[in-house]
C-alpha positions as CSV (number, residue, x, y, z in Angstrom):
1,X,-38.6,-71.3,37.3
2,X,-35.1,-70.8,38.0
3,X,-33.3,-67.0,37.2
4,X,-31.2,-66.3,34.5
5,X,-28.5,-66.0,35.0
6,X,-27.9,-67.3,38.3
7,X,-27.2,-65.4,41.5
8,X,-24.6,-67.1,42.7
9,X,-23.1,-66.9,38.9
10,X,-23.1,-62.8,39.3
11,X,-21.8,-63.1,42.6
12,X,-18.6,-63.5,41.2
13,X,-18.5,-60.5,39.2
14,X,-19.6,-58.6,42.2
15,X,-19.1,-58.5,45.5
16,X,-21.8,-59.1,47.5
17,X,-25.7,-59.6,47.1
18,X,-26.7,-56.1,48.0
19,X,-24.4,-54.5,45.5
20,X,-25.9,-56.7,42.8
21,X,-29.4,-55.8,43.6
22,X,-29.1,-52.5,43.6
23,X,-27.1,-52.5,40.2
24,X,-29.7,-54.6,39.0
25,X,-32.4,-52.6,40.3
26,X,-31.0,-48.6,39.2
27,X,-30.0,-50.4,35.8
28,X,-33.7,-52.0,35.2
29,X,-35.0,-48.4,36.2
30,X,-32.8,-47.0,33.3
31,X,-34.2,-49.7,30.6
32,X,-37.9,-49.2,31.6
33,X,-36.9,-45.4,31.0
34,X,-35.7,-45.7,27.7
35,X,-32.2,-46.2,28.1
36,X,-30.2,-48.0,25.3
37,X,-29.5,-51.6,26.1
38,X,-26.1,-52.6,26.0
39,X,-26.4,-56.0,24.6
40,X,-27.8,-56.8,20.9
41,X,-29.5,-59.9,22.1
42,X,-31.6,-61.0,25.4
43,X,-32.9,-64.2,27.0
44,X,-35.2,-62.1,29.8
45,X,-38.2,-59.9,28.8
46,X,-38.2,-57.8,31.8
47,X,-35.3,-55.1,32.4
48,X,-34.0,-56.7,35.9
49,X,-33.1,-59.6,33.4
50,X,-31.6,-57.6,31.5
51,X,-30.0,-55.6,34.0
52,X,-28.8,-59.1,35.2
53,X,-27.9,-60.3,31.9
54,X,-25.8,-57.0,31.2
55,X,-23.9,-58.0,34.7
56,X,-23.3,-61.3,33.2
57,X,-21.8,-60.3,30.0
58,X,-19.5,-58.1,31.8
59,X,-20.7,-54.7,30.1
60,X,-22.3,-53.3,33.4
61,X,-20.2,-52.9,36.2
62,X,-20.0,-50.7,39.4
63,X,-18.0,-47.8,38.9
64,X,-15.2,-47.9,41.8
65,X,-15.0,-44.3,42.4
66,X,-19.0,-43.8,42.7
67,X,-19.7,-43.0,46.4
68,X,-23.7,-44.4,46.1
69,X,-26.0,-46.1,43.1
70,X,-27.7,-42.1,43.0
Protein backbone atom coordinates (compact mmCIF):
# COMPACT_ATOMS: atom_id res chain seq x y z
CA UNK A 1 0.00 0.00 0.00
CA UNK A 2 1.58 3.11 -0.96
CA UNK A 3 1.07 6.63 1.43
CA UNK A 4 -0.95 9.34 0.56
CA UNK A 5 0.28 11.63 -0.22
CA UNK A 6 3.70 10.81 -0.95
CA UNK A 7 6.77 11.67 1.03
CA UNK A 8 8.83 12.79 -1.33
CA UNK A 9 5.63 14.99 -2.57
CA UNK A 10 5.69 16.84 1.08
CA UNK A 11 9.28 17.12 0.92
CA UNK A 12 8.84 19.89 -1.09
CA UNK A 13 6.74 21.89 1.08
CA UNK A 14 9.08 21.17 3.89
CA UNK A 15 12.41 20.94 4.41
CA UNK A 16 13.59 17.85 5.42
CA UNK A 17 12.17 14.40 6.59
CA UNK A 18 12.43 15.02 10.21
CA UNK A 19 10.56 18.27 10.19
CA UNK A 20 7.80 16.51 8.35
CA UNK A 21 7.49 13.77 10.88
CA UNK A 22 7.29 15.65 13.56
CA UNK A 23 4.59 18.09 12.07
CA UNK A 24 2.89 15.14 11.14
CA UNK A 25 3.20 13.48 14.34
CA UNK A 26 2.30 16.76 16.97
CA UNK A 27 -0.57 17.56 14.32
CA UNK A 28 -2.08 13.76 14.42
CA UNK A 29 -1.76 14.06 18.29
CA UNK A 30 -4.02 17.26 18.00
CA UNK A 31 -6.74 15.39 15.77
CA UNK A 32 -6.94 12.32 17.94
CA UNK A 33 -7.50 15.06 20.71
CA UNK A 34 -10.26 16.62 19.38
CA UNK A 35 -8.82 19.30 17.40
CA UNK A 36 -10.79 20.76 14.48
CA UNK A 37 -9.63 19.53 11.13
CA UNK A 38 -8.69 21.95 8.77
CA UNK A 39 -9.80 20.48 5.62
CA UNK A 40 -13.69 19.65 4.74
CA UNK A 41 -12.77 16.45 3.05
CA UNK A 42 -10.17 13.47 3.60
CA UNK A 43 -8.83 10.46 1.68
CA UNK A 44 -6.93 8.84 5.08
CA UNK A 45 -8.83 7.60 8.09
CA UNK A 46 -6.15 7.92 10.62
CA UNK A 47 -4.99 11.54 11.79
CA UNK A 48 -1.10 11.16 10.51
CA UNK A 49 -3.07 11.12 7.10
CA UNK A 50 -4.64 13.72 7.84
CA UNK A 51 -1.92 15.51 9.31
CA UNK A 52 -0.13 14.65 6.03
CA UNK A 53 -3.00 15.49 3.89
CA UNK A 54 -3.29 19.00 5.77
CA UNK A 55 0.70 19.47 4.76
CA UNK A 56 -0.27 18.75 1.32
CA UNK A 57 -3.03 21.11 0.88
CA UNK A 58 -0.80 23.74 2.16
CA UNK A 59 -3.00 24.71 5.36
CA UNK A 60 -0.43 23.29 7.92
CA UNK A 61 2.85 24.69 7.98
CA UNK A 62 5.72 25.14 10.45
CA UNK A 63 5.61 28.32 12.05
CA UNK A 64 9.21 30.04 11.23
CA UNK A 65 9.56 31.76 14.49
CA UNK A 66 8.69 28.50 16.67
CA UNK A 67 11.96 27.49 18.50
CA UNK A 68 10.67 23.53 18.87
CA UNK A 69 7.29 21.41 17.80
CA UNK A 70 6.34 21.89 22.03
Amino acid sequence: MLLYPSVDKLLDKIDSRYSLIMLASKRAHELDGGATPLLNEYKSKKSVGKALEEIEAGVLKIDPNAKDFN
